[in-house]
C-alpha positions in Angstrom: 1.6 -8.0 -10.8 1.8 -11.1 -8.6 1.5 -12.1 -5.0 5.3 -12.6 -5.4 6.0 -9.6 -7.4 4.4 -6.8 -5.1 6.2 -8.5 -1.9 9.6 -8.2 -3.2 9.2 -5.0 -4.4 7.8 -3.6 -1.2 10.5 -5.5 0.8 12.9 -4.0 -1.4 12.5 -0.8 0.2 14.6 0.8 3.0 13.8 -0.3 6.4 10.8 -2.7 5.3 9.5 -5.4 7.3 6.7 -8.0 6.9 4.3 -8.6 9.4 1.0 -10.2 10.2 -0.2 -8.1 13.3 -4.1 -8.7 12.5 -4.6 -12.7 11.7 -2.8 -14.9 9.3 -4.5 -13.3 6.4 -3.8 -10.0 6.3 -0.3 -9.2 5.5 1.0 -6.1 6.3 4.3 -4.1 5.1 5.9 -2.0 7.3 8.5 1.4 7.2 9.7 1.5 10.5 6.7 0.1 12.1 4.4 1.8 10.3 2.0 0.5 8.0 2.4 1.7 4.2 0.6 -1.3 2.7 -2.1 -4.3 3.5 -2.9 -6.9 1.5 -5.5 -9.6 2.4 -4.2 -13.1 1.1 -7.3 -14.6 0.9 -9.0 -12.4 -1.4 -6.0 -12.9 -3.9 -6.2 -16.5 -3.9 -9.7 -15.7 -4.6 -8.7 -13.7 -7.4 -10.0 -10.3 -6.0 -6.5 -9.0 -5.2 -6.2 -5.1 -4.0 -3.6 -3.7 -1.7 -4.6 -1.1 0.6 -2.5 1.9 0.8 -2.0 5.2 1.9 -2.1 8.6 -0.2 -2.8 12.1 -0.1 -6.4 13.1 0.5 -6.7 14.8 -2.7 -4.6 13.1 -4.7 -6.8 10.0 -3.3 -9.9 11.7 -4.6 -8.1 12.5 -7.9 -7.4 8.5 -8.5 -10.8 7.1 -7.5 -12.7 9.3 -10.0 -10.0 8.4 -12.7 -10.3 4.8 -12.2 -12.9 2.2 -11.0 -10.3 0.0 -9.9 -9.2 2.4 -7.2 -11.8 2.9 -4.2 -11.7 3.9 -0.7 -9.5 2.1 2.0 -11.2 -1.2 2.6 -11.5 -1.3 6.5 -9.6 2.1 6.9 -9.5 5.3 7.5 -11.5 6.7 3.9 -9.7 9.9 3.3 -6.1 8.8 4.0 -6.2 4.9 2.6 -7.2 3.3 -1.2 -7.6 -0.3 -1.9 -6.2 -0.5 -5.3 -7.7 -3.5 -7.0 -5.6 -5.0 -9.0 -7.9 -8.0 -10.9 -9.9 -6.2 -13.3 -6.1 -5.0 -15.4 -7.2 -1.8 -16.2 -3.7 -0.2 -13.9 -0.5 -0.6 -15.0 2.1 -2.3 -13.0 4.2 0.9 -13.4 1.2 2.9 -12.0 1.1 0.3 -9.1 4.3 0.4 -8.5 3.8 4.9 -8.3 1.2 4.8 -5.6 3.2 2.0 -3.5 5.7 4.7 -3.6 3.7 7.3 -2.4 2.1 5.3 0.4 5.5 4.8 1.5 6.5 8.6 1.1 3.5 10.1 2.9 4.1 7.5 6.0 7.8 8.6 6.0 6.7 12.1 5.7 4.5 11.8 8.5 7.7 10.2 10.8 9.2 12.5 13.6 12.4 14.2 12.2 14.7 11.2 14.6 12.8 8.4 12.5 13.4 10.0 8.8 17.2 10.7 10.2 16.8 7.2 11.3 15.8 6.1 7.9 18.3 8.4 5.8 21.4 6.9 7.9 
């Protein structure tokens, strides 16, 4: 997966916006103005590319001990973020594509009942 590739596929989801709230490297993907995914541009041009996301606590702890390419939240919050690397190849863009989607669930889970009716109308 590409630069290119993980943007529109993040964007393609409902009520997604782009942002760059921290500097002009970190881009940041939102779901109603929260954050469901990072990515730091710099270190993909670098070729180190990972994409910080969101996921269940266990679930979280479940992936890092099945994969080395999946650690704790780089620069966030350890139990609730992963920084999925994405250089080494050893996770499949279908599997990247999974945990995107579940960093996107749990933020809309985590919404007050007015923003999910927000987001379901």
């Amino acid at each position: 997966m590409n630069i290119e590739q993980l943007r529109a596929y993040c964007l393609d989801k409902k009520a997604v916006t782009e942002h760059f709230p921290f500097d002009e490297d970190t881009l940041v993907f939102k779901v109603l103005d929260k954050m469901f995914a990072l990515v730091s541009l710099k270190k993909w041009e670098e070729g180190n590319a990972f994409i910080n996301l969101k996921c269940d606590p266990e679930y979280a702890i479940e992936l890092r001990e099945t994969y080395d390419s999946i650690q704790p939240g780089y620069h966030m919050h350890k139990n609730l973020w992963n920084s999925v690397y994405l250089h080494n190849g050893d996770l499949s863009p279908q599997l990247v594509c999974e945990l995107i989607d579940h960093s996107y669930d749990m933020v809309v889970k985590g919404m007050t009942k007015k923003k999910r009716q927000e987001l379901e109308s």
